[in-house]
C-alpha positions in Angstrom: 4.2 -3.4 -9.7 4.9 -0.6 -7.1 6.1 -1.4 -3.8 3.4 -1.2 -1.0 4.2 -1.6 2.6 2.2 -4.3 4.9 -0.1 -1.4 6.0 -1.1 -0.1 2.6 -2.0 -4.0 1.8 -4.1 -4.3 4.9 -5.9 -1.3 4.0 -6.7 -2.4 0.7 -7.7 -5.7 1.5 -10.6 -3.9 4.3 -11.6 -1.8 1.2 -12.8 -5.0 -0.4 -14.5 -6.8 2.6 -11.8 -8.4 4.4 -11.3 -7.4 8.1 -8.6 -7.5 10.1 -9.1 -10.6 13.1 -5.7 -10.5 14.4 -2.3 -10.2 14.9 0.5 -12.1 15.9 3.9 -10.2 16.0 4.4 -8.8 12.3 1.7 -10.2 10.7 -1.7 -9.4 11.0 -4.3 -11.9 9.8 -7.1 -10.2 7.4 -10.4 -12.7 6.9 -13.2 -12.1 4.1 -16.2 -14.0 5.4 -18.2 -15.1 2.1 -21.4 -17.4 1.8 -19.6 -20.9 2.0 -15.8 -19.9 2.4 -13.5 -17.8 4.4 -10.7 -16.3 2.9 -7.6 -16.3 5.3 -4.5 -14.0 4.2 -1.8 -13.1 6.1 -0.2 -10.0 5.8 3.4 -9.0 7.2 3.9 -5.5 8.2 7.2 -4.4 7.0 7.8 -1.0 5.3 8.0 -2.6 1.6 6.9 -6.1 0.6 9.0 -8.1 -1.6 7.4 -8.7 -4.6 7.0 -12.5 -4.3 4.9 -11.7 -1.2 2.9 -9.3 -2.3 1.9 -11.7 -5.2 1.2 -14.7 -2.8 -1.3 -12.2 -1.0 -2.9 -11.3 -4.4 -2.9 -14.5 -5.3 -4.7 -15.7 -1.7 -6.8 -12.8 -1.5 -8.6 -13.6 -5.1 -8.6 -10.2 -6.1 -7.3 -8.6 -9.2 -3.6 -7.2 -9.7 -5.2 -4.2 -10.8 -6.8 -3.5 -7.3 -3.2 -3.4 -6.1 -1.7 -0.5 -8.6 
């Protein structure tokens, strides 16, 4: 998986619905809205996400790994 910084993740995660509700300090907090949930992921924005993070927000979001690449 390449590295993506918080930024590159955020912009991503609008691409596919989610919108960007706010932020506190380094981490902004990206919402997808659907019929009976709301998907809350928070995203930090350093240059490069570790790995472990950036899976946790894959994971969160419910989008494919392949959306990431």
């Amino acid at each position: 998986m390449k590295p993506l910084s918080g930024r590159e993740v955020c912009n991503i995660l609008s691409q596919h619905g989610f919108q960007h509700v706010r932020q506190k300090g380094s981490h902004v907090i990206m919402q997808k809205i659907g019929s009976n949930t709301t998907i809350t992921v928070p995203v930090p924005i350093h240059k490069e996400l570790k790995e472990g993070t950036l899976r946790s927000i894959i994971r969160q979001s419910g989008l494919a790994k392949s959306d990431f690449e």
